[in-house]
N, C-alpha and C positions, 0 to 999 in steps of 0.2 A: 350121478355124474362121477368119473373117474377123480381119485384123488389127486392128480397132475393138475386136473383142470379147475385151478383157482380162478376166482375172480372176485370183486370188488363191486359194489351198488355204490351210483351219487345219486340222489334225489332231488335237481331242482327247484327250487320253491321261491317263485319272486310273486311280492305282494301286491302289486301295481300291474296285474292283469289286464289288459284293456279289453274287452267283453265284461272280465266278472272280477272288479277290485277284490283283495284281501279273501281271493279265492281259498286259501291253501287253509286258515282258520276256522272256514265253518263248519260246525258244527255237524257229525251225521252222526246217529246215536247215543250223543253224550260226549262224544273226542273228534276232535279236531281233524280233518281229512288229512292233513299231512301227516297226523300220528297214525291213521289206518294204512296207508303206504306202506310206512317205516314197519308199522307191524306184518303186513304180508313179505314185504322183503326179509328182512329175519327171519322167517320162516323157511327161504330159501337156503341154499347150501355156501352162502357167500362170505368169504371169510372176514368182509368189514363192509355196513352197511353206513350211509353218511348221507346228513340231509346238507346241501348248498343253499343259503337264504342270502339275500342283499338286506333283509326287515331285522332289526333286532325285536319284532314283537314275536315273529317266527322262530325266532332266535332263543329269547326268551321261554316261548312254548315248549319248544323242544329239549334246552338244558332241563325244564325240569319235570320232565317226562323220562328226564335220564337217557336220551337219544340220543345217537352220536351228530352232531351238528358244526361246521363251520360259518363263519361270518366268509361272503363274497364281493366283492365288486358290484356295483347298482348300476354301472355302465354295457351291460353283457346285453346283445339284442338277443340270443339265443339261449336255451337251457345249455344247447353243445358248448355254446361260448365259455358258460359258467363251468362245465364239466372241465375242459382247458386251464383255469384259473387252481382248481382242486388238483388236476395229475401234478400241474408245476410246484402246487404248494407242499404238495405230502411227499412230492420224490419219489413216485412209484416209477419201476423200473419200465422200461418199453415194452415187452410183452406182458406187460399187466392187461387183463381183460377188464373191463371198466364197462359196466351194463349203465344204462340211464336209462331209471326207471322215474316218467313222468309221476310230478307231487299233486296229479288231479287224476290218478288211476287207482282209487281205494277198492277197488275188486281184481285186479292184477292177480292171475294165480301165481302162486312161486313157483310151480312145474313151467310157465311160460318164461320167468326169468331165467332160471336153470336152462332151458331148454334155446336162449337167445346165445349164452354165454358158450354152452357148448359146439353149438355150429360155428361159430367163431374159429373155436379150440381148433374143431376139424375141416375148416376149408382155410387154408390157409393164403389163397389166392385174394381172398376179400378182406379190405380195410375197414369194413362192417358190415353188420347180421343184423336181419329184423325179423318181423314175424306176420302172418297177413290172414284172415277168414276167407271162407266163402262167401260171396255177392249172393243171397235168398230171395231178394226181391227188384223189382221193376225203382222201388223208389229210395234205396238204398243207393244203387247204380248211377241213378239221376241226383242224387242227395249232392250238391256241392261242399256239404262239410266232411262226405265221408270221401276219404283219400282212397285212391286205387291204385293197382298195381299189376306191373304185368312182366313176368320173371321168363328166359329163356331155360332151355333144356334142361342145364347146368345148374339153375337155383337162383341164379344171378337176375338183377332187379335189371330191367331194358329202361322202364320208364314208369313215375308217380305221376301222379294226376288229379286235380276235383272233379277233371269231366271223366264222363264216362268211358273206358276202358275196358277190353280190345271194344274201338265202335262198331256196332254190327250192322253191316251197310242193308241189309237187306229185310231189318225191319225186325226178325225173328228173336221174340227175346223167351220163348217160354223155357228155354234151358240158357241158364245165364252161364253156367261153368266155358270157359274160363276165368270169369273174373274174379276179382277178390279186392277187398278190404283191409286197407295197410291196419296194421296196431301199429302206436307210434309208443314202441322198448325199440332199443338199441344196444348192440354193444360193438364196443371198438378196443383197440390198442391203445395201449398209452400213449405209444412212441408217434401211433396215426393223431391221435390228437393234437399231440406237440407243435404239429404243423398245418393243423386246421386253420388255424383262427388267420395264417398267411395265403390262404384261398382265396384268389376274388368270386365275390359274390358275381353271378352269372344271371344274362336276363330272365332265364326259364323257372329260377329258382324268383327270383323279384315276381314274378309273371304269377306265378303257381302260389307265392310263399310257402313255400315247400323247401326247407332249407337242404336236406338231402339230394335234392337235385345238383346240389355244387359239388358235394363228390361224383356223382355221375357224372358232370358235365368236366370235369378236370380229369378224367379217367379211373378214378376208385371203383372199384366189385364190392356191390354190397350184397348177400346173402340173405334171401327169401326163404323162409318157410312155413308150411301153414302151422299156425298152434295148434299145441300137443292139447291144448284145455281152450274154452271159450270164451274169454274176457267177456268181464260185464262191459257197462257202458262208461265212459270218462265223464268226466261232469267241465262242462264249457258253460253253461248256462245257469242260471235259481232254478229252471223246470228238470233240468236234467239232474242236480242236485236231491230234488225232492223223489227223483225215479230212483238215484241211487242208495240213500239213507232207506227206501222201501224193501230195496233186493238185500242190502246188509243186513237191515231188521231180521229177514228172511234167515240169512244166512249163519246169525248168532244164534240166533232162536233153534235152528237144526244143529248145532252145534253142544249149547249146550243141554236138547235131548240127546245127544250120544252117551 
């Protein structure tokens, strides 16, 4: 990444998950998922990475892990909410680039943060950058928890979705392309933040929960690309938990045979 193109990581981390309480603490290999985050973002080329918790036991974990950590607000319905809370408190200037990187993404390559922040840098029509896969199968497409997306010419996101996207009327799914698979990184501007949290929430976005619909639906360009690396899988669930401490086990283990 050019050295102009600074940016900043906040990691939200709220403990009171509704699926999977005191998600951000468990355990995968011996440290705590929010510390595996915090360590792949370090990893990246960001000039300050910072976990956001409303839990002083998060809180706690983190000071003494020696991670850069603030205390938030426990009022915030969204991670974005929490990110708003962080730009107003540190006084980062408006073109600060501000990546949020989800505190339940412990396989997160740092090439896909770097690479969120950049597009940012260089489309400058967009008030936010995401990133999204290829659709590879029939039950991925139909999978209501995986979010889809559907970008025009330009890069620019048309519409998110749980259902399946673009629908293909006539049945034929043995070539899924075009569709794809939102990852939920972000990055935005300082100054777009500033004036997020004064968005009214939109039906589409209530509809979908899919908070990113409310900059689409208020007119914001958000900026699609596919990742440059493959993310593992996020952990919403204990099953998906148990998938992911597997693929990390994997992943330390190759590691340190180098």
């Amino acid at each position: 990444m050019p050295l102009n193109e600074h940016f900043r990581i906040v990691i939200p981390a709220r403990y009171q998950s509704t699926r999977f309480p005191g998600k951000p603490l468990e355990q995968i290999c011996g440290k705590e998922m929010v510390l595996h985050v915090y360590d792949k973002a370090i990893q990246s080329t960001a000039i300050e990475v910072l976990i956001a918790t409303d839990d002083e036991r998060i809180f706690e974990v983190a000071s003494k892990a020696q991670a850069n950590v603030c205390m938030t607000s426990a009022d915030h319905i969204t991670g974005t909410d929490r990110l708003v809370e962080v730009v107003e408190s540190q006084q980062w200037p408006a073109d600060t680039v501000v990546v949020n990187v989800q505190g339940d993404e412990p396989l997160i390559p740092a090439a896909c943060i770097e690479q969120v922040a950049h597009n940012l840098h260089q489309n400058r029509e967009a008030v936010m950058a995401t990133l999204a896969t290829p659709i590879l199968s029939l039950e991925e497409y139909n999978d209501p928890n995986v979010v889809k997306v559907v970008s025009n010419k330009e890069g620019l996101a048309m519409y998110f979705s749980r259902s399946g996207i673009p629908f293909y009327r006539d049945g034929n799914h043995k070539d899924l392309c075009p569709s794809f698979r939102h990852i939920g990184i972000y990055a935005y501007r300082a100054g777009y933040l500033a004036g997020y949290s004064s968005l009214p929430e939109c039906e589409i976005e209530t509809a979908e929960k899919l908070e990113q619909l409310r900059v689409l639906y208020n007119g914001g360009a958000i900026h699609v690309d596919v990742a440059v690396e493959l993310p593992g899988p996020g952990v919403d669930t204990p099953e998906q938990l148990i998938e992911v401490e597997s693929l990390l086990a994997r992943q330390i283990a190759c590691q340190k045979g180098q």
